[in-house]
N, C-alpha and C positions, 0 to 999 in steps of 0.2 A: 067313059070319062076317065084321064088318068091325069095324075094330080103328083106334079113335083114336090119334092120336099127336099130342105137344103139344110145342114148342119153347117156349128162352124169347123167340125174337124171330121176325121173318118170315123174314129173309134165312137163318137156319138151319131154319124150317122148309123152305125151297125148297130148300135141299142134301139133307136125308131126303128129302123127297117126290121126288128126281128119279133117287135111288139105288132109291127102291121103284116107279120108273117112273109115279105119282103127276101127271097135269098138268092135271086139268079145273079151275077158277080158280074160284073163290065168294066173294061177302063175308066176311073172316075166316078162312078156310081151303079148303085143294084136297081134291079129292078123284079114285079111279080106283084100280085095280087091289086092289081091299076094301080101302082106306085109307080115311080123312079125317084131313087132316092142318092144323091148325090153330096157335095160336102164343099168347103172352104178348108182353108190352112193357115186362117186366122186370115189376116187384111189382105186379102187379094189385088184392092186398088188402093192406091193412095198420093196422096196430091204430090204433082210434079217438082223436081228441084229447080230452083233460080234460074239452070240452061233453058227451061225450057221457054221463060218468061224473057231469053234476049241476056241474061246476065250474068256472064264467065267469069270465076274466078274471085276474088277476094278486095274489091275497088272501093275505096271511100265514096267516092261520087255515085254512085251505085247505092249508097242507105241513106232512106230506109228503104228494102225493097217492099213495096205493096201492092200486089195483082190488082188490078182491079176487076177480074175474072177466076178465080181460081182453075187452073189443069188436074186434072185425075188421069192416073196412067195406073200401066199394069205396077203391081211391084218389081222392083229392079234389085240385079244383086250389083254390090263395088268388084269390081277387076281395075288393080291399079288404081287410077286416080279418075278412072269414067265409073258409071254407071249404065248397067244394062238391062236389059230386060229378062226376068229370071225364066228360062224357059218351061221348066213346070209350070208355074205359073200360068203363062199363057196358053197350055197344054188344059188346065184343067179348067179355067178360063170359060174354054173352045165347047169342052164337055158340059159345061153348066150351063151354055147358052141351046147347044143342041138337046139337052135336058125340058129347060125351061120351053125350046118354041113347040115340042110333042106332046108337051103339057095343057090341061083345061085352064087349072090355078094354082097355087103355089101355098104349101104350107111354110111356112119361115122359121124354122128350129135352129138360130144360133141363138147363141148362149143367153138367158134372159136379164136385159142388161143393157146402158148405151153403147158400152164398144160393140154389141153384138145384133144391134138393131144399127148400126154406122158401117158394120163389114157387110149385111146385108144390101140393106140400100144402095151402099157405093159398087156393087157387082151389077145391081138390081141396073141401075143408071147406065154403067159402062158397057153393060152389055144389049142394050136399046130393048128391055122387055118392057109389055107394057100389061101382062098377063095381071087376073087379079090375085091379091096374095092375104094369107089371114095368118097370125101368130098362134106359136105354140107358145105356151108363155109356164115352164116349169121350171124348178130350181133343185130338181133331183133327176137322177137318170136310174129308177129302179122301175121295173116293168109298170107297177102300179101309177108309179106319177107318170108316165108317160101319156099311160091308155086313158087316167083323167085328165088329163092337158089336151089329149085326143078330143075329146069329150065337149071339152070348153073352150075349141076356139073361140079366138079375137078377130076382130075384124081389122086390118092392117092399119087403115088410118088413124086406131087408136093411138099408135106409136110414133105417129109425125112431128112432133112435141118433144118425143125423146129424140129422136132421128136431129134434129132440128140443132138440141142441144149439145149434142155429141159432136157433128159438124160445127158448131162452132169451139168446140173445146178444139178441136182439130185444126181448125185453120187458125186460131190463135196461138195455139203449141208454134205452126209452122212459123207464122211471123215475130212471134220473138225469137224460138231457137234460129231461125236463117238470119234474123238480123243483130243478136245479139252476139251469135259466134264469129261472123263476121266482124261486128264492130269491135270487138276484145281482139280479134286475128289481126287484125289492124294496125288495131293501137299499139300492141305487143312487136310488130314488126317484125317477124319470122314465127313462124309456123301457125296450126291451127290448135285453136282452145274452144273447146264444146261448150254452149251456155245454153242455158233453157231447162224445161221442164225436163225434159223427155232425155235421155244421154244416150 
């Protein structure tokens, strides 16, 4: 049986991987003793901007924009005035997905927390697994809290509630910051002015 484990960064995936004596070294993730253990670099996906929903550019007629679906894409870097897709990103992506389908089930080690049970989920989705998953749920990264967090997994769906809430902090962030910096860009009539939570 061999059982993925996902961080949200490297340097804590190397603390798991070394409490589960975990050391052979790969592009994207280690692996040894029926682990593979692999990592995030914080949001990996995250919801699409305005182009992707049909709407260029900065137009009164056009607010308020409101999906009535939200888009989740890779994370994108700015070049210029587009938006691209960060190609690490989707390098490591690729890796978490070929991780995940060699895998039986999936231990879930980002950070314990909604942003960290939201960067989960949203990789978890984009990348069509359907593998089952249980939380590490610690708030220290010293060999000791690990190997008891080891210990007491969770069972995943306890965290559908936070998942839940976090997604919505998230698509609420988007819809005021996309419409409110708009509607200030607007009204101001040359250039752009950032509004929202999130800057």
């Amino acid at each position: 049986m061999i059982t993925a484990v996902i961080a949200e960064k490297p340097s804590v995936a190397k603390d798991i991987a070394n409490v589960l004596n975990v050391r052979e070294r790969h592009d994207g993730y280690l692996s040894g003793n029926g682990y593979l253990v692999t990592w995030a670099f914080g949001h990996l996906v995250q919801l699409a901007m305005p182009e992707a929903y049909g709407y260029a550019g900065f137009r009164r007629e056009n607010l308020p924009i409101l999906p009535q679906e939200f888009k989740y894409i890779p994370r994108q870097i700015r070049e210029g005035k587009e938006y691209k897709p960060d190609p690490g990103v989707l390098k490591q992506l690729k890796i978490i997905k070929e991780v995940f389908s060699q895998s039986d089930k999936i231990i879930v080690a980002t950070d314990a927390g909604r942003e960290g049970e939201l960067i989960f989920r949203y990789i978890y989705q984009h990348i069509g697994c359907n593998k089952p998953f249980v939380r590490l749920w610690i708030s220290s990264l010293t060999d000791k809290s690990i190997r008891e967090g080891l210990e007491k997994l969770q069972p995943g769906n306890r965290y559908d509630n936070l998942y839940r809430s976090a997604q919505a902090r998230s698509e609420a962030d988007w819809l005021i910051g996309i419409n409110a910096t708009q509607a200030l860009s607007v009204a101001a009539g040359q250039g752009v002015f950032s509004l929202g939570r999130v800057q």
